[in-house]
N, C-alpha and C positions, 0 to 999 in steps of 0.2 A: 529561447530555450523551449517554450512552452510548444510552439511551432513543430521544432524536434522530434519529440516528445511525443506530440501528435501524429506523427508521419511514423514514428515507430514503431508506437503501438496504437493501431488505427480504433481500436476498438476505444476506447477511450475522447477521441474526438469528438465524436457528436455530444458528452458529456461536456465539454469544455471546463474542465477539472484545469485550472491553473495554480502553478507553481508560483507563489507569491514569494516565497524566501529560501534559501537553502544555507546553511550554515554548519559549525561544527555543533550547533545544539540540537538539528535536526533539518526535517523538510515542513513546510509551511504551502497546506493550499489551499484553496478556495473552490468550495461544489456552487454555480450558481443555481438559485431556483430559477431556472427555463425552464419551457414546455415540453425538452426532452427528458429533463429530471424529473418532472412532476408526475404525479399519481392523479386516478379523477378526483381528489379533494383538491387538487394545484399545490401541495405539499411535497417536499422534496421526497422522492421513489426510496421505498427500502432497498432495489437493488442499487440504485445512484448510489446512495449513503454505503452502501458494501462495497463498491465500485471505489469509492472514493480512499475508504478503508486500507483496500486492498493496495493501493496504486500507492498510497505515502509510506507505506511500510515495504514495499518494494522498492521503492526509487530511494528508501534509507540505507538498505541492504547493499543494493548494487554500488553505492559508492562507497561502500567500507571492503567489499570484495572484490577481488581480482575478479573480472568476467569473463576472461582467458583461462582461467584456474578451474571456477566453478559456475552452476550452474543452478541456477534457484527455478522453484516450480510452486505453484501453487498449492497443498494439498487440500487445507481445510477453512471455511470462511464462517466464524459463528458470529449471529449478531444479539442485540439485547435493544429493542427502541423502546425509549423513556419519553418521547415529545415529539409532535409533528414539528416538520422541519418548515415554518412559514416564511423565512427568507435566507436567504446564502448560509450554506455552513462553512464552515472552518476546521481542518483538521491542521494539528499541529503534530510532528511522531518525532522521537529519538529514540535511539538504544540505546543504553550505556555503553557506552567505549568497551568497558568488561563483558557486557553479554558480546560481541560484535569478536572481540580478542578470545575469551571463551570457543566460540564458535571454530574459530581460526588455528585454534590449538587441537582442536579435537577433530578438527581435518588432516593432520600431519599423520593420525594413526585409524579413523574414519573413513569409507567412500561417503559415507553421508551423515549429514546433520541433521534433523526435524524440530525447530524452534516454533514457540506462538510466541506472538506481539500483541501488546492491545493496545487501542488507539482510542480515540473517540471523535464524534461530531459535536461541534457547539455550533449557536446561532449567533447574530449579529450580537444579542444579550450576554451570552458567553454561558447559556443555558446548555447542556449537555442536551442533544438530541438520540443518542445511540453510542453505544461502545462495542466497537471489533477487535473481535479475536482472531488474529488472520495467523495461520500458521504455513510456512514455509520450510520445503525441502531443500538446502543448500548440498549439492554434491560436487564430488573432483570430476570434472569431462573426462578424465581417463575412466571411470568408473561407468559410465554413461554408455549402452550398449548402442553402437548406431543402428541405423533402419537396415543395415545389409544385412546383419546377424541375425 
């Protein structure tokens, strides 16, 4: 999957951001401390840790939406670091079932949704390292002007 994943969205490979779990409680990864993650302290990168952010609240999103339907986009990425990240972080994300139905409901009379999620990074300790606030635009593809227009 991880593989996938990578070949998808290529920007995220060189991160080697792995999918450790996937379930109905959420997505489960893993940011390792490499030399691509790292800062010149050898501590995990504030954009890695946003990176990381960004990708497990995405990859929660797209499997509770139809991706034929809609059509999620990045808008806004805020962070808060509380500790250097000195070995592999951990993000764990869910949404509640009702924020995720919420959503889904207000698309039936909506072109677009704009939700934030927050996540956070912990360390192998289970120290919080940073908390993301990543906010996403979920819209209907019929809503969605193509490039000809």
């Amino acid at each position: 999957m991880n593989q996938i994943l990578w070949y998808v969205v290529p920007f995220n490979r060189p991160h080697a951001i792995k999918v450790t779990a996937v379930s109905e409680d959420g997505v489960h990864l893993k940011l390792p401390l490499i030399r691509k993650n790292s800062n010149h302290l050898k501590t995990l990168h504030a954009c890695a840790l946003a990176t990381a952010c960004e990708y497990a609240t995405g990859l929660h999103l797209i499997r509770f939406l139809d991706t034929k339907k809609y059509r999620i986009i990045l808008v806004e990425i805020r962070m808060e670091y509380l500790k250097q990240g000195r070995s592999d972080g951990y993000i764990n994300f869910s949404a509640e079932r009702n924020t995720i139905n919420d959503i889904t409901n207000l698309l039936q009379s909506e072109s677009a949704v704009i939700r934030t999620f927050e996540t956070g990074v912990v360390n192998q300790k289970g120290d919080l390292l940073c908390k993301g606030f990543i906010t996403w635009q979920i819209k209907k593809w019929t809503a969605v002007k193509s490039a000809s227009n």
